[in-house]
N, C-alpha and C positions, 0 to 999 in steps of 0.2 A: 249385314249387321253393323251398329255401330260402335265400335270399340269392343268386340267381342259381346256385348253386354249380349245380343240374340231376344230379345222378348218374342213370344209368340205372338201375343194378342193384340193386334191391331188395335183395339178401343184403348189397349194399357197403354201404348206406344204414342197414341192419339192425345190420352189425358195429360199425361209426362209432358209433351212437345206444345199443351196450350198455356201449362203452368212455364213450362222455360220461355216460351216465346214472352208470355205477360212481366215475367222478370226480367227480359232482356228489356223490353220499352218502359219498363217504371226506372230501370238506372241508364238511361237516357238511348240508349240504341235505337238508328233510327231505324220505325216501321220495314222499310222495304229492305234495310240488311236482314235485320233478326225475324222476319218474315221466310224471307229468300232460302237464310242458312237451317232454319227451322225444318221449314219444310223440305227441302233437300235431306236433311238427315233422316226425317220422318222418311220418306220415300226407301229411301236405301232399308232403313231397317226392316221395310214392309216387304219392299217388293225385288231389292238386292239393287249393285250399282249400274245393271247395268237398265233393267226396266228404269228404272230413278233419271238416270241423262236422258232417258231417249224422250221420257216425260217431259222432264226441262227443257229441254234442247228446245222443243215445239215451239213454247209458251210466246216467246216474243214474238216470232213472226206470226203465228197464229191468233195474236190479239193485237198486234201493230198492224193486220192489215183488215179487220174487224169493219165494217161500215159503220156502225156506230158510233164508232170510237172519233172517226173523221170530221165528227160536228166540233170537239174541242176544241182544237186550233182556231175553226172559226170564230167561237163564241168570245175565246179570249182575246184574237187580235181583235172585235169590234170593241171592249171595252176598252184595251190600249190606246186603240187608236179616235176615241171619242174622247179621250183624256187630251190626247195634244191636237186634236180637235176644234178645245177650246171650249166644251159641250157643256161641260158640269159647271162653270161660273155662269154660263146663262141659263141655267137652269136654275143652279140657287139663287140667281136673281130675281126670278120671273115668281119662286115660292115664297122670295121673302118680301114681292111684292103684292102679295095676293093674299098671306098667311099673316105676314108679320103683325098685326093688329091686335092678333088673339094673343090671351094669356101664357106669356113661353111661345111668341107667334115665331122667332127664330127659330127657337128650337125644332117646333112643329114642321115648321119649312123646311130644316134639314132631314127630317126623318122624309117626308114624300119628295124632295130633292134625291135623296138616296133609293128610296124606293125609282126614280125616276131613270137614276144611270144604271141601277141593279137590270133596269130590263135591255141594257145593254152591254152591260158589264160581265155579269155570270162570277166574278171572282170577288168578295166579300172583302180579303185583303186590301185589295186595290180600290175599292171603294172608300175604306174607313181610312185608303193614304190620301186619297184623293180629296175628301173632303176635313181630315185635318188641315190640310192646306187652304182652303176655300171657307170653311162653314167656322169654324173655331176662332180664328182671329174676328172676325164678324161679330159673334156671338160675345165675347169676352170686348169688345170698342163697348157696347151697350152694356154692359156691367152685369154679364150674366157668369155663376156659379161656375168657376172651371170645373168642378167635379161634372158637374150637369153638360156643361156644353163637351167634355170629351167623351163622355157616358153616352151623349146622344150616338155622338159619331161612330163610335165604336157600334153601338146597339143597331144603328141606320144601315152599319156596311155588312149585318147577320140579312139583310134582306133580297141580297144576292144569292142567298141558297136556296131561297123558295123563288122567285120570282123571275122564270125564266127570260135569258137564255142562263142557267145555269149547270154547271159541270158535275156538283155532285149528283145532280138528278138523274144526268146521262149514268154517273156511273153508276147509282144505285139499278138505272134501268138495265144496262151491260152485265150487270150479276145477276140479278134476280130474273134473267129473260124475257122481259117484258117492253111495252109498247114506249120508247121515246117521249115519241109522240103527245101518245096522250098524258102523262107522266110529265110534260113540259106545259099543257094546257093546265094540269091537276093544277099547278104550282101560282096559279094567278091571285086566285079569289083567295086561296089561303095568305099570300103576301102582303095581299089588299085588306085584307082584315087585321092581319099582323100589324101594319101601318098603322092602320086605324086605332087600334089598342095602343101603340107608340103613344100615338099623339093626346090620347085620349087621357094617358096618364103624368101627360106633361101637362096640359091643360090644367086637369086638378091640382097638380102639385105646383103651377105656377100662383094657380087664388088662393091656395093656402100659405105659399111661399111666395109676396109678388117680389119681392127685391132680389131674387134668384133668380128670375126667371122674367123681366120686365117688357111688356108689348112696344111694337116699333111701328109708329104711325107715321103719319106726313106723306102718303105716297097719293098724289089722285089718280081718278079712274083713267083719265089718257095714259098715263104711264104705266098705270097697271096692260090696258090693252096694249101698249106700245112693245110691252116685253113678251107679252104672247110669239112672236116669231121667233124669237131664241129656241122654245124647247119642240120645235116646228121639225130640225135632224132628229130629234131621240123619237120623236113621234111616227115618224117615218119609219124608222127602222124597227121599231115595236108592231106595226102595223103588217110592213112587209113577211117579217115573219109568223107572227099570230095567224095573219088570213094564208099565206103559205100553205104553214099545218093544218089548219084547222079546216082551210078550201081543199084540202086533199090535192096540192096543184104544185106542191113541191116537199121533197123529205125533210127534215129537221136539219138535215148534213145540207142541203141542198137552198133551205130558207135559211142558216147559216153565211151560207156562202153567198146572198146576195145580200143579205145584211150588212157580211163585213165589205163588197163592194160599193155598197152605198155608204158607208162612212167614209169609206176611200177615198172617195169621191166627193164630199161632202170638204173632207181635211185638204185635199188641194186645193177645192174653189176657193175656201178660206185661207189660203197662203200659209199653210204649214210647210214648214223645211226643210229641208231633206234630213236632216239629223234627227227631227221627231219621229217621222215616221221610220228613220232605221232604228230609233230606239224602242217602236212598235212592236216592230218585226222581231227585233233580237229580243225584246223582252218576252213576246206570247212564242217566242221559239224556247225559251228559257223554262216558262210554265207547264209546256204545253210534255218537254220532255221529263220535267219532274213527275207531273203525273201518270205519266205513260209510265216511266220507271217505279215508281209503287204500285202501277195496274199489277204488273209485271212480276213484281215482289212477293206482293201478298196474294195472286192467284198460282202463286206454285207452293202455297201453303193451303191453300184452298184444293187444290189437285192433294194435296196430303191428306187431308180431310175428311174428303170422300174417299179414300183407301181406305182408311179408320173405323168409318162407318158410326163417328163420332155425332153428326148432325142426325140420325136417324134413332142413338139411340136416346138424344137429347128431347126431340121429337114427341116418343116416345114416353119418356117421362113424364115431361108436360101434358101429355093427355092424359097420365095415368092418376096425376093431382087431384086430388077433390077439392078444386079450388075454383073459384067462381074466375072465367075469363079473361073479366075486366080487372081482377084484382092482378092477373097474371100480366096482362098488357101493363098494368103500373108498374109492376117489380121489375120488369124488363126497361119499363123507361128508366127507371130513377138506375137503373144499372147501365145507362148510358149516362146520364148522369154525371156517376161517376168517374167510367173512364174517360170521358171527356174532362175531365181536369189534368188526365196526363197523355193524354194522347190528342193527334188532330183529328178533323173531323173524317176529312176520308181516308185514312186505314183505319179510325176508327170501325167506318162502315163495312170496307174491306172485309176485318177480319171478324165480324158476328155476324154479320148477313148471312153466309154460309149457314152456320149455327141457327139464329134465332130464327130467319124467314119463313122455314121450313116448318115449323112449332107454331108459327102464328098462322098460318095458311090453313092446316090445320087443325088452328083452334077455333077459328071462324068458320068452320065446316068443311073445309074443300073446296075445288076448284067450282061446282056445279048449282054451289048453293044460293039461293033467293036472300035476298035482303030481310025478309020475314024472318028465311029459318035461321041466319045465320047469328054470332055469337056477340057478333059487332052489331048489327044493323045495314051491312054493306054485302052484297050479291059478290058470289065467289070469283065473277072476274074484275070485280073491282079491289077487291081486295089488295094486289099487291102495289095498287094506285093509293089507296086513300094508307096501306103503313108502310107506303116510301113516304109519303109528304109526310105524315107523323114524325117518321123516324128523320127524315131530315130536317125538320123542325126543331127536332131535339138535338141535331149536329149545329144549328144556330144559337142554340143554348151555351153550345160547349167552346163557341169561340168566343164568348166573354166573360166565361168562368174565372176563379184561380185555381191553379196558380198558373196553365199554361194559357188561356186564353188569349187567342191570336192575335185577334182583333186590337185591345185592347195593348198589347205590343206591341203595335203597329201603329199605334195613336200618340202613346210613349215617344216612339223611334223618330216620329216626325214630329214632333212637339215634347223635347227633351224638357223645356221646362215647366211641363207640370208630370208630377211624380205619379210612377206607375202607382204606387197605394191612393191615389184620387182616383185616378182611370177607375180601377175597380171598385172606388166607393161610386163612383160615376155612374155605373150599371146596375144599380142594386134594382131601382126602379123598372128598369130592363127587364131586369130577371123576375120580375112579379109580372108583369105583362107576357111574357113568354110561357108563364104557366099557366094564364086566363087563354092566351090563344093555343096553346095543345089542349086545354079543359074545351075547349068551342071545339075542335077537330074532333076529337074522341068521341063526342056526344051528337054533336050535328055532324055528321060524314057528310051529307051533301054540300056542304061548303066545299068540298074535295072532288067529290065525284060528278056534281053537275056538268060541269064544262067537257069533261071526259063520254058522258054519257048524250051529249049533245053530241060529240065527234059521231061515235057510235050511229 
């Protein structure tokens, strides 16, 4: 019992602990404390103190020594260490000599420059710090729209969550028990289109707005080919691990880990210093334990959960709606949405996943069902493929939102002087493009599930 209070009913104890958990993270506590204390009291009141520790006790080594979990570190030191590399300035150079032409040809350049280091990156953060430094000063010499040119960055560095090697995806595959793998493949074509949609809405809004937005010409075709060798590293290591997984000839943890050797490898030949590459090290050691420590957090609140028998009777409910499917898959987005203005993205996923996964699984039919019968359009083992890329799609949403949107912090933090209220007017166009590419996921699933079903 907790405080004498004694409830009996697990579901009541369950309801009570998801209402306190959501008021501890709206007055600012972070995720993995009010997670951790939540659920620990949950436990105790269920199951008494001493079932409650021996539960806990587990969790850390029991998911620190996870195999899955082991591709993380990888994915993050390759994107550190492509940073002092050198990787990402010849990258934006080779796109703003190939792109720059087009209407907003900078801007455009930055979004598939970003898309470029996402597939080696996996962390969104580091992407929108990396190229405020690189793409923004650029952008703004040619007389482009600060609102615009930190909007892009910001909106450029959400493409690290779809387009593998990325760490939300691992996590979402680590809860929902599912394939890596294919979960890392799912993540391509949808990124690719995401880009595409970027770009597509800078373009317009550069002919309608050209003094915002103004084309960078003068470059000839020798120098265009002559910067082709630059993004020749990120190619490589995109390559090695794509044909990896997808050649069945080495695991994700495993195409990881020669990944991050090849940039190794890469940053020495190119005479990086021994001070980059410790601040490689120490930084994706830095990351790598943050996220470990919210796995941690919010999976001993998730072990509460299932005591409660909260998600089954949520489940439950949901079937029992006379509600058309699709109307229910909306209300569940725009309810991420939501919390994604006060929360980040992964405990956001964290702690619904548990909850909602199990409700959409099925409401799409079950594990067994055919693309015909099912609710979506997508066969019951694709299923928990094509609403991770939805729902992490919708977690790239939430890092440009306000009022916590990450990203957009993060553009701030390295570019003090343009004010966080631009950053966000910055992304408006963002956020119209980000609801045409979930409207394309939702409706065409094979954007999603091709490349997976190809594994298959």
């Amino acid at each position: 019992m907790i405080l004498g209070i004694g409830f009996s009913d697990p579901f009541l104890v369950g309801l009570i602990a998801l209402g306190l958990l959501m008021a501890l993270v709206f007055i600012g506590v972070r995720v993995v404390f009010a997670a951790a204390f939540v659920g620990l009291f949950g436990l105790i009141e269920i199951l008494g103190w001493r079932s409650a520790a021996g539960i806990i006790g587990t969790i850390p080594h029991a998911k620190s020594s996870t195999y899955a979990l082991s591709v993380l570190p990888m994915f993050i030191f390759i994107g550190f260490m492509a940073f002092h590399a050198g990787m990402t300035e010849k990258l934006f150079d080779t796109a703003r000599k190939w792109l720059g032409w087009l209407p907003g040809g900078l801007a455009v350049a930055t979004v598939f420059a970003t898309a470029g280091f996402a597939a080696v990156s996996g962390a969104s953060t580091a992407t929108s710090a990396v190229f405020s430094r690189v793409a923004i000063p650029e952008m703004l010499k040619f007389g482009y729209d600060r609102k615009l040119s930190a909007g892009v960055v910001a909106a450029g560095g959400t493409l690290a969550t779809l387009i593998p090697p990325s760490a939300i995806i691992v996590i979402y595959a680590i809860i929902v028990e599912t394939s890596v793998g294919e979960l890392l493949l799912a993540g391509f074509l949808p990124g690719l289109v995401s880009a595409l949609i970027y770009a597509g809405i800078i373009v317009a809004w550069a002919m309608v707005k050209p003094g915002h937005a103004p084309s960078v010409g003068g470059f000839t075709w020798a120098e265009r080919v002559k910067s082709i060798p630059g993004i020749t590293p990120i190619l490589t290591v995109v390559l090695i691990i794509v044909s990896a997984i997808y050649g069945g000839w080495a695991t994700p943890t495993e195409a990881g880990a020669l990944g991050a050797a090849v940039v190794f490898g890469i940053a020495v030949f190119s005479g990086a210093k021994i001070g980059a590459i410790k601040d490689s090290l120490m930084e994706s050691a830095k990351l790598t334990v943050m996220i470990f420590s919210l796995i941690w957090g919010v999976l001993i609140f998730v072990r509460f959960l299932g005591f409660s028998g909260l998600p089954e009777a949520f489940t439950g409910w949901i079937l029992d709606l006379n509600v058309p499917p699709m109307a229910i898959l909306i209300c569940i987005l725009l309810g991420y949405a939501v919390l994604g203005m006060f929360m980040d993205a992964i405990g956001m996923l964290l702690l619904t996943l548990p909850v909602v996964y199990p409700a959409m699984i099925a409401l799409n039919g079950g594990e067994y069902v055919t693309a015909a019968e099912s609710a979506f359009g997508v066969s019951g083992d694709m299923a928990p493929i094509w609403f991770g890329i939805i729902v992490v799609k919708m977690a790239e949403v939430c890092l440009i939102t306000p009022p916590i949107g990450l990203n957009c912090f993060v553009v701030n933090g390295v570019r003090p002087d343009i004010p966080l209220t631009d950053v966000f007017r910055g992304i408006a166009l963002f956020f119209i493009a980000d609801v045409l590419t979930i409207a394309v996921l939702i409706f065409f699933p094979e954007v999603i599930t091709w490349l997976p079903e190809l594994l298959d």
